[in-house]
VEXKELUM-803710 format. One record per residue: x, y, z of N, C-alpha, C in turn; residue in one letter. Coordinates in steps of 0.05 Angstrom, whole numbers, plus 5000, padded with zeros to 4 digits. Layout:
<atoms>
XYZXYZXYZA/...
</atoms>
This chain:
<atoms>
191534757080189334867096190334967123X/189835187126190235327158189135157185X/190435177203189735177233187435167239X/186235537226184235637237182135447219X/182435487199180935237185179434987189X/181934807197181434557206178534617230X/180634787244179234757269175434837275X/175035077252173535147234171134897232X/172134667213172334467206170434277236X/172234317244171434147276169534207283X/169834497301167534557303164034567293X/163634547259162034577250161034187255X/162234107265161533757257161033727287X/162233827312161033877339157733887336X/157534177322153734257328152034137303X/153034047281152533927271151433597270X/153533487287153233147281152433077322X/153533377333153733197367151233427375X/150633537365149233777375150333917412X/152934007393153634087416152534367422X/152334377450150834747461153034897452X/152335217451154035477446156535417464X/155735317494157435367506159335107513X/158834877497161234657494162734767472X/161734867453162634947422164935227433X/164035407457166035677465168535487478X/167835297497168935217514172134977498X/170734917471172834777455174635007436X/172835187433174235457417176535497434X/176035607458178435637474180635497476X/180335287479182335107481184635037458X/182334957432184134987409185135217402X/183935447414185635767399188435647424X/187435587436191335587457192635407447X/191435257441193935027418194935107389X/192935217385193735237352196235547357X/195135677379196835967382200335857382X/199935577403202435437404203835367388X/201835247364203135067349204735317322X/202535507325204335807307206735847320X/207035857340209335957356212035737349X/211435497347212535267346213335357309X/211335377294211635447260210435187249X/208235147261207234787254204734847247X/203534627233200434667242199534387239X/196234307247195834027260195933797247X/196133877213196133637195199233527198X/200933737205203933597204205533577243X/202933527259204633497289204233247297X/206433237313207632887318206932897350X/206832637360207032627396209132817407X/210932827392212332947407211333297407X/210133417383208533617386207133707406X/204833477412202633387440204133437468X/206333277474207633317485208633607505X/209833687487211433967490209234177492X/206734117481203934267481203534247514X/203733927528202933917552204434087564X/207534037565209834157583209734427580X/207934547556208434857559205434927576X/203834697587201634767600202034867631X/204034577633204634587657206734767673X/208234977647209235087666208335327662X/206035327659204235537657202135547678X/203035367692201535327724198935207734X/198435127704194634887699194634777711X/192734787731191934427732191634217730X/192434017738191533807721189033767707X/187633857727184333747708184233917688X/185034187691184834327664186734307639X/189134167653190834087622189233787616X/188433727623187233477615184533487608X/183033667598181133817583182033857567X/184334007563185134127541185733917521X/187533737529188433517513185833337512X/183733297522181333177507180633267481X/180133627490179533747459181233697436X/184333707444185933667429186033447412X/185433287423185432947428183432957402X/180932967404177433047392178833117365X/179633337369180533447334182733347325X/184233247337187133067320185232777311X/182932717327182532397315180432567289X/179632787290177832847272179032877244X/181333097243181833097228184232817213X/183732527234186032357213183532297202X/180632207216179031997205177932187178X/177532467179176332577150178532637124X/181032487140182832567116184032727110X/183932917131185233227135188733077144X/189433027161191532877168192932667168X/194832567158195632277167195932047181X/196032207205196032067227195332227258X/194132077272192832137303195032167319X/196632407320199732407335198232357368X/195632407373195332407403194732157416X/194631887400194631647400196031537428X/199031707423201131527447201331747465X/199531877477200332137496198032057517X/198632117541196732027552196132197573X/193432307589192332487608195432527628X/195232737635196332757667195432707694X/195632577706194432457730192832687739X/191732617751189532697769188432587792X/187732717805185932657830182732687832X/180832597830178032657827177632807858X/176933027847176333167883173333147885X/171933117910170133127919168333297914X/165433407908164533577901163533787928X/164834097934163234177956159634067953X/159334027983155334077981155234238010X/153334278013151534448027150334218039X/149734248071148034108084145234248077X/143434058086140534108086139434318101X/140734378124140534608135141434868119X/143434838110144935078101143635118070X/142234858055139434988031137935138047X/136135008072134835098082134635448089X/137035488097138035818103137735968082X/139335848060138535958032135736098024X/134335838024131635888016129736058027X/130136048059129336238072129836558073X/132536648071133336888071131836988041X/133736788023131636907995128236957993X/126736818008123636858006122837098025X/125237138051124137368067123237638058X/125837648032125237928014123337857996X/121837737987119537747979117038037994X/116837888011114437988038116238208050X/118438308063119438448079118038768073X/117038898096116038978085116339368078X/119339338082121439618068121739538048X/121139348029122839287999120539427978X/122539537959120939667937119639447917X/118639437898118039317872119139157870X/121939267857124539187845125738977865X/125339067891126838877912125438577906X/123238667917121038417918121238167891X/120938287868122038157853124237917852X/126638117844129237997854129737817872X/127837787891128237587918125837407905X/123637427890122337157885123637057853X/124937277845126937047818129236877838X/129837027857131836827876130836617876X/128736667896127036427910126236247887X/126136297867124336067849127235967832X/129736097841131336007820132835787838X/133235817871133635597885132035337883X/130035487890127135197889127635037868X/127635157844127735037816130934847815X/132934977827135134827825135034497837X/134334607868135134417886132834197884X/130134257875128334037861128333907845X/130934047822130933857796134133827796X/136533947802138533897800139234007771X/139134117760139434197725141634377734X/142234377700145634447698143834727699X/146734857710145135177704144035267677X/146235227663145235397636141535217628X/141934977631139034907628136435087639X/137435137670135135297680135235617676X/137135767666137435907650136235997632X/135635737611134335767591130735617594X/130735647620126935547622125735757610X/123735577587121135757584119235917610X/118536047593115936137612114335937618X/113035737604111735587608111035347633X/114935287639114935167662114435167688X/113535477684112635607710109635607713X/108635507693104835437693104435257687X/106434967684105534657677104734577707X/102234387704100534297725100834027727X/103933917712104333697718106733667743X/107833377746109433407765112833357761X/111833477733115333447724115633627700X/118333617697119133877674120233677656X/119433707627120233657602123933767596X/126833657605128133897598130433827574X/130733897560132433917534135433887544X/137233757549140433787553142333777533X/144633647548146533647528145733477502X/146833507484147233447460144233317454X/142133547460139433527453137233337462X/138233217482138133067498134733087515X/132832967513130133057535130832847555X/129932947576129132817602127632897624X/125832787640124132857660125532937678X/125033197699126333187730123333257741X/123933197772121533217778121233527797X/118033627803118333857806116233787837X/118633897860116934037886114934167881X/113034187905109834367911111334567911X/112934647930114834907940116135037911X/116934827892118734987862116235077847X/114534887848111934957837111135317846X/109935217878109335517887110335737884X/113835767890115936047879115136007857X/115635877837114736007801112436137790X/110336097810108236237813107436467824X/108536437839109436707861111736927839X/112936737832114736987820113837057794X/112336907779111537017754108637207755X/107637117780106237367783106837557782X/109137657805110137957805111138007783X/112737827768113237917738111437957719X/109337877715107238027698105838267714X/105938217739104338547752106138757755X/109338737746111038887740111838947708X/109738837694110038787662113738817656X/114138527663116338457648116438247652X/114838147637114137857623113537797599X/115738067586114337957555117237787535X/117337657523118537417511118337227520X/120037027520119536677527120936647543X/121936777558124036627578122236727606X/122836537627121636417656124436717663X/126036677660128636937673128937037655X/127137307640127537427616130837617634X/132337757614134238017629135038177603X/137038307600138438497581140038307567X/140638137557142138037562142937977522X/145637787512144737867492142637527480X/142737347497141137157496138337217509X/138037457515134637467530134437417546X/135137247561135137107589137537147613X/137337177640138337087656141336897646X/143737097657145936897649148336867668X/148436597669150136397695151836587709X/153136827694154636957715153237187737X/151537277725149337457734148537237765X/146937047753146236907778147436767801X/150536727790152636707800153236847820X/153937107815155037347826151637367853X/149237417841147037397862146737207879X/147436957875148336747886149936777913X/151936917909154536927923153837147941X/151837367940151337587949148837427973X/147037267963144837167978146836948001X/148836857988149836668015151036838040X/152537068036153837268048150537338070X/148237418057146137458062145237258093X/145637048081144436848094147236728119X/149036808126151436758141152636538123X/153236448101154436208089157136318079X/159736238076161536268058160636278031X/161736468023160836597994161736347981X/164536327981166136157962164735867965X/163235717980162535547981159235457974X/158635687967155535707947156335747926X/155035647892155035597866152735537854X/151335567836148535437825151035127819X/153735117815153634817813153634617842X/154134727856154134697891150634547896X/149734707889146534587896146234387875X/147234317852146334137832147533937852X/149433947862151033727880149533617904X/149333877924146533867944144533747927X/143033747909140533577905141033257896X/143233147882144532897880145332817907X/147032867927147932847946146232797961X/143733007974142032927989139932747980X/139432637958137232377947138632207956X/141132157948143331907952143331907983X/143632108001143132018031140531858036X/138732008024135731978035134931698021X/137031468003136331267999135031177969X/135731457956135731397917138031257910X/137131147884139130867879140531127853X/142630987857145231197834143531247811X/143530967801142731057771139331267767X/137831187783136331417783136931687783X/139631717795140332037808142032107777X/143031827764144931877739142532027722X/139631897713138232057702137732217710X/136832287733135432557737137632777738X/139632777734142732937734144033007702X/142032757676142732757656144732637650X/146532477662149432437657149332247641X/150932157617150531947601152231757605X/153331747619154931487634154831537663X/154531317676154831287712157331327724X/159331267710162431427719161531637734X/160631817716160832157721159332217743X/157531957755155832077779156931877797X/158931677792160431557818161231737825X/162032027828163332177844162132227869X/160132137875158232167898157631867907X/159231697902159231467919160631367949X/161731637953163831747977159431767998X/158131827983155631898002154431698002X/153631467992153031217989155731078008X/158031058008158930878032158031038052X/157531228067157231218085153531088089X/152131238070149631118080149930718076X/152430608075151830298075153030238097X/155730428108156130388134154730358148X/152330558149151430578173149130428177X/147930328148145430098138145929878161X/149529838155149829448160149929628193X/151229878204151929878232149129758248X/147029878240144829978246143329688245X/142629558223141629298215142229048216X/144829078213146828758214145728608248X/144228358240144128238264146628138282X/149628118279151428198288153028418302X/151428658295152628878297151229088329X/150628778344149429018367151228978383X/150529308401152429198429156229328419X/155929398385158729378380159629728378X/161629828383162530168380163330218359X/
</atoms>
């Protein structure tokens, strides 16, 4: 059986058994087409590679100038489909068994101060109302405005808010129903203010009749909707807008800003772990760098010891 096969193979048991999204399923495609491209080059393929295969897979990563974090993605996926194919019998043995990650450093996540959402949100709602903007303008600045609001109130991965119904923009409750990874439901909760822009903006979108299909960000697109690079790229144009470094605004930047600033303001982790979706609390200790300081400053501030002290 071929490479492409196996891998074939894998994939179909991803959306199948893990319900993985399009875009974990692209995101593992990639990775295995660069291994398996390797392992052709090498004259191998995955039922007959050894550690030492894995190996030489890494060292041709690295001098190919990767990252760590990104060769160590890669060899997860890698990792994923070598244990896949020993346990279904496709292979002999799990050569990725004795190989192990390349170090890393967990870096910090940029965020945005509260002021600097604040700027955001403002510049984006001015073009709403301004009152030189055409149609088209007006628009565009309340899909902004409602696509900030919506971020920084609920924290959702982009592609999640991406793919909001229309509907979520007329629920009269105080939270959104939202579907995640690997099919996953969970509540986030929804601002007056996220509330208001989705209203605001789906107005002008039906009094501009283009509001017809199911999506809250219908576009051209070939999924129908609004897509991460598009909003990306508007993203990066509205921070320029607003005096912010381009490079330091992201729809994943604000998912960070809205974790980040609960955890100042005194939300307990694991709350922020659900409302963020994460299925282990690892993945949201990365923001425990914002929790010591808010305990520093708990005991500076409270500790009946601590007066009188610099």
């Amino acid at each position: 059986m071929s490479g492409a096969r196996h891998a074939s193979l894998f994939l179909d048991m991803l959306a199948a058994e893990r319900g993985a999204s399009k875009n974990t399923l692209d995101a593992y495609r990639r990775d295995l087409d660069d291994y398996l491209s390797f392992l052709a080059e090498a004259g191998g393929q995955p039922d007959s590679a050894t550690s030492t295969t894995i190996r030489s897979f890494m060292a041709s990563l690295e001098e190919r100038g990767l990252k760590a974090t990104s060769a160590a993605r890669r060899l997860s996926a890698v990792r994923q489909f070598h244990k896949f194919l020993y346990v279904e019998g496709y292979a002999p043995a799990d050569p990725t068994a004795a190989v192990s990650a390349p170090k890393r450093g967990r870096s910090l996540p940029k965020v945005l101060s509260v002021a600097e959402v604040d700027r955001l949100l403002q510049v984006a709602s001015e073009g709403i109302t301004h009152s030189e903007a055409t149609q088209p303008e007006r628009l565009r600045a309340a899909r902004m405005t409602c696509l900030l609001e919506l971020l920084y109130a609920t924290g959702l991965r982009v592609s999640e808010l991406m793919a909001l119904p229309k509907s979520a923009a007329k629920t009269r409750d105080r939270f959104l129903v939202v579907r995640g990874k690997g099919a996953k439901e969970r509540l986030v909760p929804l601002t007056e203010a996220a509330k208001e822009a989705a209203n605001t903006y789906l107005a002008l979108l039906e009094e501009q009749k283009k509001a017809s299909g199911p999506w809250l960000f219908p576009a051209d697109s070939e999924s129908g909707h609004l897509t991460r690079q598009a909003f990306a790229r508007d993203l990066k144009a509205m921070a320029g807008a607003a005096g912010l470094r381009a490079d330091k605004v992201s729809p994943h930047v604000l998912r960070h800003a809205f974790a980040s600033h609960l955890l100042q303001n005194g939300a307990d982790l694991r709350v922020v772990q659900e409302l963020l979706g994460h299925s282990d609390i690892s993945t949201t200790q990365i923001y425990t760098h914002v929790l010591d300081e808010r305990l520093k400053s708990m005991v500076r501030d409270l500790h009946p010891m601590a007066e009188g002290e610099g």
